[in-house]
C-alpha positions as CSV (number, residue, x, y, z in Angstrom):
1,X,24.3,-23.8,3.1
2,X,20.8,-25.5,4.7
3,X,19.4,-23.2,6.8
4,X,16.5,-24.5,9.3
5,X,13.0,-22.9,10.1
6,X,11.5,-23.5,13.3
7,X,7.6,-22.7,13.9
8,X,6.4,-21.8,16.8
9,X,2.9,-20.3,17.5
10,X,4.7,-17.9,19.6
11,X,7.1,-17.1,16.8
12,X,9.7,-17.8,14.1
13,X,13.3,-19.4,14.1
14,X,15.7,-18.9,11.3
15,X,18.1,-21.0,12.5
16,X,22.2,-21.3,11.5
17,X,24.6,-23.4,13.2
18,X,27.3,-22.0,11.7
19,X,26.1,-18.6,12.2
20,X,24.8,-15.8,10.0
21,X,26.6,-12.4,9.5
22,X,23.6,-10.2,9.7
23,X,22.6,-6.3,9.0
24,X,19.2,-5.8,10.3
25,X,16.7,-2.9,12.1
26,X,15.2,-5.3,14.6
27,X,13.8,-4.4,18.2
28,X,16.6,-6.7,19.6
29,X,20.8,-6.8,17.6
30,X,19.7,-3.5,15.2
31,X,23.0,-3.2,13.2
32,X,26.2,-5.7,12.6
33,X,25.8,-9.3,14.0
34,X,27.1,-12.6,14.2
35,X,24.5,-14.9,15.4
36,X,23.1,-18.0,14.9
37,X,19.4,-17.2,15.1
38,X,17.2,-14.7,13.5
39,X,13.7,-14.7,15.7
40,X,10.5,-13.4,14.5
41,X,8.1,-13.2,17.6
42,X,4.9,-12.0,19.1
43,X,5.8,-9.8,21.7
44,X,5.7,-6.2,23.0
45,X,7.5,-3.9,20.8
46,X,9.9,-3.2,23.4
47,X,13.5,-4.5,23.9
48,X,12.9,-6.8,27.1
49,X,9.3,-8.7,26.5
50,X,10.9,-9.5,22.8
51,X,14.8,-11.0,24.4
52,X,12.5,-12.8,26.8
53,X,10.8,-14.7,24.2
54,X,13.4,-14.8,21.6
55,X,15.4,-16.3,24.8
56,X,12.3,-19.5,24.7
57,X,13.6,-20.5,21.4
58,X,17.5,-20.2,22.0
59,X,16.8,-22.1,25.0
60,X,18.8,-19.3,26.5
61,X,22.0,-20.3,24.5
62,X,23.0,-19.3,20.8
63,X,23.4,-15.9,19.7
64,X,20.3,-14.1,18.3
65,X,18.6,-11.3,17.1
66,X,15.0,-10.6,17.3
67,X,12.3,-8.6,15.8
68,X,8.8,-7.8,18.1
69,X,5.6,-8.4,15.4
70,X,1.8,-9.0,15.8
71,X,1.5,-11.7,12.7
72,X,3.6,-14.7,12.4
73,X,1.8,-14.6,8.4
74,X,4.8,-15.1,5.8
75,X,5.9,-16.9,2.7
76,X,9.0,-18.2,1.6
77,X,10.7,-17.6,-2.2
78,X,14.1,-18.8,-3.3
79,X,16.3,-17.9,-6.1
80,X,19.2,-19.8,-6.2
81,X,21.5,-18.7,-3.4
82,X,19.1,-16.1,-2.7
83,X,15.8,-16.8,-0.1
84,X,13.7,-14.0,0.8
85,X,11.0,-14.1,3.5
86,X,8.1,-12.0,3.4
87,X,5.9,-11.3,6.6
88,X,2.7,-9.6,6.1
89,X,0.9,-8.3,9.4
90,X,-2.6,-6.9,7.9
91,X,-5.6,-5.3,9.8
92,X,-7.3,-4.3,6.3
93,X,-10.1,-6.6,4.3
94,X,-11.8,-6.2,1.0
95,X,-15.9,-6.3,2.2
96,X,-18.9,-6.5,-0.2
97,X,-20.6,-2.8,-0.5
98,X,-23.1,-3.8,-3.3
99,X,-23.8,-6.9,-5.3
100,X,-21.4,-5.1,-7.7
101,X,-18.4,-3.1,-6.0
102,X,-16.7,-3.6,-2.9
103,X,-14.2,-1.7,-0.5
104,X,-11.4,-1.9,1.5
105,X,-12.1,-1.8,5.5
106,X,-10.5,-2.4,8.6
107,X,-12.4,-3.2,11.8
108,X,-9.6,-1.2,13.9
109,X,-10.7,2.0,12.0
110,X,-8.1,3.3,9.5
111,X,-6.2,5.6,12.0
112,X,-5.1,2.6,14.4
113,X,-5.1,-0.1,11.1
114,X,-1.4,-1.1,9.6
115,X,-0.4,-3.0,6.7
116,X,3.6,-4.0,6.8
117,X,4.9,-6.1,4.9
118,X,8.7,-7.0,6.1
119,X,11.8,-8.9,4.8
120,X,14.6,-11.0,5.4
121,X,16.8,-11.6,2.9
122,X,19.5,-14.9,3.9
123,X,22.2,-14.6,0.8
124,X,24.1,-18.3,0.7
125,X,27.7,-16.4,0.1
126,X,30.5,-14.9,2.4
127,X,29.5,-11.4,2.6
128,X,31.4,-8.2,3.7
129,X,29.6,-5.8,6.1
130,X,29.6,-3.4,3.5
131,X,27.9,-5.5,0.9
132,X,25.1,-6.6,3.4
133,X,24.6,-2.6,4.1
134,X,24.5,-2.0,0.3
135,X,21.6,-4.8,0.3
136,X,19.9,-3.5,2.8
137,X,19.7,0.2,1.5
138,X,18.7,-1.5,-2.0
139,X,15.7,-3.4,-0.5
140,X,14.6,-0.3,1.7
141,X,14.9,1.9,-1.8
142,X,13.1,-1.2,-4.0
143,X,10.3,-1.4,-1.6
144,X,9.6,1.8,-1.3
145,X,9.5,2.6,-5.2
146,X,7.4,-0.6,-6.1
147,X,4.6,1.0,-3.6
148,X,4.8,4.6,-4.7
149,X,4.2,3.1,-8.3
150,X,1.3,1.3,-7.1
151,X,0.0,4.8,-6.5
152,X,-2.6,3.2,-3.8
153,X,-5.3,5.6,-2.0
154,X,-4.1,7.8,0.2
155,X,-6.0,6.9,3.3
156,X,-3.9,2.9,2.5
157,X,-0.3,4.8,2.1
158,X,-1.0,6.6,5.2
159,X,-1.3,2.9,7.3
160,X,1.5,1.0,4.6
161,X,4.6,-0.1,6.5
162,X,4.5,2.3,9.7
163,X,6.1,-0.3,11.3
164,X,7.9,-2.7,9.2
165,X,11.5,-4.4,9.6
166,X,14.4,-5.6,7.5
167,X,17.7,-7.8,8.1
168,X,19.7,-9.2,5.5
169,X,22.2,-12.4,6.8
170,X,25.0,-14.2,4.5
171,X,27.5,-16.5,6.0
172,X,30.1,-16.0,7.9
173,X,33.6,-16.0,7.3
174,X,35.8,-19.4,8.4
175,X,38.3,-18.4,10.4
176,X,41.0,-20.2,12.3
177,X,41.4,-18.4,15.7
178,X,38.3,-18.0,18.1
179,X,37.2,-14.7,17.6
180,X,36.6,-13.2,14.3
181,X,38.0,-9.7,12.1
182,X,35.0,-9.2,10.0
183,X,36.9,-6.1,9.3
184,X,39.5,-8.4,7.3
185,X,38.5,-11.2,6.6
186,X,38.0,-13.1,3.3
187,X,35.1,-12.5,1.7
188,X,33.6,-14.2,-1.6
189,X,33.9,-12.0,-5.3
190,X,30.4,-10.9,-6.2
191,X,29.2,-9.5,-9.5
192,X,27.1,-6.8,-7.0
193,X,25.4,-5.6,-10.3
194,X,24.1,-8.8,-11.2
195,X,23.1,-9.3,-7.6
196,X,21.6,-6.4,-7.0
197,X,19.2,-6.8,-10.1
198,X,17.9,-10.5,-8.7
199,X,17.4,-8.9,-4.7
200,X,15.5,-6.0,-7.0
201,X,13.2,-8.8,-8.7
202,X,13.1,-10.7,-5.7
203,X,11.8,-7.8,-4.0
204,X,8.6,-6.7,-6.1
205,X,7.6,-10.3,-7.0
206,X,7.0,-10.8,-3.1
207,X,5.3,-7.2,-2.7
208,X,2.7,-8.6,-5.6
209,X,3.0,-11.7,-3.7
210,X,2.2,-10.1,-0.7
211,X,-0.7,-8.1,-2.0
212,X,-2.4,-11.3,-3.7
213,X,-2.0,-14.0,-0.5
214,X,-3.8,-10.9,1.5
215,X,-6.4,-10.5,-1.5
216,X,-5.9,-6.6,-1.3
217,X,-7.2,-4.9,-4.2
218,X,-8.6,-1.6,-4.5
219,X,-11.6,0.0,-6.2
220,X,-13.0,2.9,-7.3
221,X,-15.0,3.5,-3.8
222,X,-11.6,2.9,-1.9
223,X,-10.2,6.6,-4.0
224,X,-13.7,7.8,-3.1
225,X,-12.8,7.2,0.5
226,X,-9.4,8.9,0.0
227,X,-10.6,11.8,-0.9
228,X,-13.2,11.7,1.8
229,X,-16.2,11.3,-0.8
230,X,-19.3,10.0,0.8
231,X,-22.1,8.1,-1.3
232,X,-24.7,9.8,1.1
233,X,-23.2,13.5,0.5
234,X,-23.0,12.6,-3.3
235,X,-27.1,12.0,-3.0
236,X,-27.4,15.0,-0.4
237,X,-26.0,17.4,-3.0
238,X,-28.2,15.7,-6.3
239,X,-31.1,16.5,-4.2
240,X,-30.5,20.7,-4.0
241,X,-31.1,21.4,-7.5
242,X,-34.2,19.7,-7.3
243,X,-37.6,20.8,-6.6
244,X,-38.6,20.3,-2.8
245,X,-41.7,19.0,-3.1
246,X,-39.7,15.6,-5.5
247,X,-37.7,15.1,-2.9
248,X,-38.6,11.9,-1.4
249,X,-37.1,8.7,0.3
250,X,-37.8,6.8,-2.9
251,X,-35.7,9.6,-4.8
252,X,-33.1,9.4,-2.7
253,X,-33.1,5.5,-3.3
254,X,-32.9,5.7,-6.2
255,X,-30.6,8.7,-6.8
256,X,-28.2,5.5,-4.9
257,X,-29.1,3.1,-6.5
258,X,-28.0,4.9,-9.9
259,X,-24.5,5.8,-8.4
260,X,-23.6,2.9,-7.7
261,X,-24.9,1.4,-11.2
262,X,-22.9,4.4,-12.9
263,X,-19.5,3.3,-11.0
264,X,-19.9,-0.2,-12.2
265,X,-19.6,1.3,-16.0
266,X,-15.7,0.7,-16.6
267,X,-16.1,4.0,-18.6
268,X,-17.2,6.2,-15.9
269,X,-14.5,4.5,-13.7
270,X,-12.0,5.5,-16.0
271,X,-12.5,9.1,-16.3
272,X,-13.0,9.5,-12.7
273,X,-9.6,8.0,-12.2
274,X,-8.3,9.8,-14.8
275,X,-9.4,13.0,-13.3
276,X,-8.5,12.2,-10.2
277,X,-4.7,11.5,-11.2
278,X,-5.0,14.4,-12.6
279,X,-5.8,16.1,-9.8
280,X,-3.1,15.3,-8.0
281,X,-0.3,15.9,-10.6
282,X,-1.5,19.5,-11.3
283,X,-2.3,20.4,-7.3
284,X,1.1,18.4,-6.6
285,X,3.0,20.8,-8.7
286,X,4.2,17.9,-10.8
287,X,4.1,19.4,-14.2
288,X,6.5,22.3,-14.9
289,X,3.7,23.7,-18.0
290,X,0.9,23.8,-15.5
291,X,0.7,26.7,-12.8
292,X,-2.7,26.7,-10.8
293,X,-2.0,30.0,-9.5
294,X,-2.1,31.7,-13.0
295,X,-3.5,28.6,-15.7
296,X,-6.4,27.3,-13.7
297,X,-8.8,30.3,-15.3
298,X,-7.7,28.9,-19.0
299,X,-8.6,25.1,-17.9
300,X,-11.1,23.4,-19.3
301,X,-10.4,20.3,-19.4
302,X,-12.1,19.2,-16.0
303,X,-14.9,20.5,-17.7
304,X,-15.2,18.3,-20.3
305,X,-13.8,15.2,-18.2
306,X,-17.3,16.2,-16.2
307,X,-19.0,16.4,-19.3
308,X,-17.9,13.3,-20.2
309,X,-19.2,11.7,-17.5
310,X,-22.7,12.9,-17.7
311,X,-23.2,11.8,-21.0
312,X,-21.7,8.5,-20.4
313,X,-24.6,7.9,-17.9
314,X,-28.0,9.8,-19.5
315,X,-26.8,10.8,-23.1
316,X,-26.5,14.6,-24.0
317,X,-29.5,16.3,-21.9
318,X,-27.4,15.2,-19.0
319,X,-24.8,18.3,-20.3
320,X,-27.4,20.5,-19.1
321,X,-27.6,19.2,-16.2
322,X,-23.8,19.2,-15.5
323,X,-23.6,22.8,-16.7
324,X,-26.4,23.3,-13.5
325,X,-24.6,22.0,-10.6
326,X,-20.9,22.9,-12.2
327,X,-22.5,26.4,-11.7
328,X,-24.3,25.9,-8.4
329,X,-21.8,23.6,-6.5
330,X,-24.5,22.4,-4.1
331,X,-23.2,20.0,-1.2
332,X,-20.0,18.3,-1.0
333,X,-19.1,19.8,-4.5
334,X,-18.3,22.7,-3.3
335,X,-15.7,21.9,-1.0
336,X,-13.9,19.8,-3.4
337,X,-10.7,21.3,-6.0
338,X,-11.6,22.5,-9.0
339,X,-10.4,18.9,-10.9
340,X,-12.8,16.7,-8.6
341,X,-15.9,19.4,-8.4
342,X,-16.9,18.5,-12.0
343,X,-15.8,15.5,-12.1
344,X,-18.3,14.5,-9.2
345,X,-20.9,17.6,-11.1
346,X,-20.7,15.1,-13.8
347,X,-21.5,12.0,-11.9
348,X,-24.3,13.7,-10.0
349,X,-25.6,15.3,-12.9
350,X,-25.4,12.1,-14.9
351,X,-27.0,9.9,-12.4
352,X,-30.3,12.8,-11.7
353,X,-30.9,13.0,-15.5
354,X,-31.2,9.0,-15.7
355,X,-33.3,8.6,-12.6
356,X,-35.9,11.5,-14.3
357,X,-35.8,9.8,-17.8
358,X,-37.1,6.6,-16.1
């Protein structure tokens, strides 16, 4: 069945004259609905600003339902009798940091900043109320198990889909008499396996989707934000171990300059990452051999993930030097968890012995 799109720079149409049977969350309908337009709009999220201007498209006739958003941003896939649309509302931008690294940044500060991406899922075939509520809890389940694997920085899961919405529409039953029994009326014969699989696909190939028309990507300095890792306090806690009268502004600059050469080495990326995963499986409780409270004095491995990294950067005399501020902890290292504290030892340790062999 053709179903019509109207664009509005107020909002968005999804328009059926012969009506949609529809499951959604939206501000205005949330539940079981027979209507014949589905309205994205920009509006207060609040139940009367968004009927007033769901009303403007309806021309106050037709039955609707009606979702409040801030972006009218979406794209359009179909699959056969399947057509998903994906809105994206985004406050969050990839900015240059260096010549080589960039970071992920949001002019409304990353307490007030959102990303949601939302659906609506129209299925061309006659389906029961049950089905469409199977759907829906399928989408909800798909979407939220595509992010988790994604396994973004924490500071990005804390803003990702606070605010997101969902509807699912297929057609509506014919029916001879005015009114309508969804409760027993004929519905078309699904394969719901087979039909769940494709709503599964369609789901994650519009979260990528989503991800690439937004150009959100995610670098090493974006964990070092989630972890609340400062380039500056990284520098601050280099300069402890060494000799006062070194310390200068051009030390400094160059003790920067260095980290951020260091965590353009796709090495040194990947043990930090590697240690920081494991950092969070080990503190999460997430493997049933490992028990901080009585293994951490046996573990050595962060040790020699720090070690690692040191060498990577200045060569073996910068194991000296990691051995030093492992020991001492001066700065920010010392309020980090034991994975993370040599990990960033390493790093600091690394990029002071390179900057002294120069």
């Amino acid at each position: 069945m053709k179903i019509d799109i109207i664009e509005k720079d107020y909002g968005i149409c999804i328009n059926n004259p012969n009506h949609f049977l529809a499951f959604s969350d939206f501000t205005v309908g949330d539940g079981i609905d027979i209507v014949e337009n589905v309205n994205i709009v920009k509006a207060k999220d609040d139940f009367k600003s968004t009927a007033k201007r769901a009303e403007v498209f309806n021309g106050s006739q037709g039955s609707y339902i009606a979702q409040a958003t801030e972006s009218l941003n979406y794209f359009k896939n179909t699959y056969g009798d399947l057509t998903l649309f994906t809105f994206m509302a985004n406050d969050v931008v990839v900015e240059e940091f260096t010549n080589h690294l960039k970071v992920a940044n949001s002019p409304k500060g990353f307490h007030d900043a959102r990303i949601n991406l939302s659906h609506v899922l129209y299925v061309d075939k006659v389906l029961s109320p049950r089905n469409l509520l199977r759907i829906f809890k399928i989408i909800a389940n798909v979407k939220a198990k595509v992010l988790a694997n994604m396994a973004l920085p924490l500071h990005i899961q804390n803003i990702l889909n606070t605010d997101d919405f969902l509807a699912v529409l297929s057609n509506v039953p014919q029916s001879d008499s005015k009114s309508l029994d969804i409760n027993n009326a004929e519905y078309d014969e699904v394969d719901f396996d087979e039909l769940r699989i494709r709503i599964e696909d369609a789901v994650e190939i519009s979260i990528e989707d989503a991800f690439e028309r937004l150009d959100l990507t995610f670098g090493i300095l974006d964990y070092f934000v989630a972890e609340g890792i400062l380039i500056g306090d990284l520098v601050d806690a280099g300069m402890e171990l060494v000799d006062d009268d070194e310390v200068t502004d051009e030390l400094k600059e160059k003790m920067k300059s260095q980290i951020f050469k260091s965590l353009t080495d796709i090495n040194v990326i990947a043990l930090i990452v590697a240690a920081m995963r494991t950092e969070q499986d080990l503190t999460g409780n997430r493997i049933r051999e490992f028990d901080l409270s009585d293994g951490s004095a046996y573990l050595y491995a962060d040790d020699v993930l720090g070690m690692a990294i040191s060498n990577q950067i200045a060569g073996t005399k910068a194991t000296f030097n990691f051995k030093r501020y492992d020991e001492a902890k001066p700065g920010i290292i010392y309020g980090l968890p034991p994975v993370l504290e040599d990990i960033f030892a390493g790093l600091i340790a690394g990029c002071i012995s390179k900057i002294f062999e120069e």
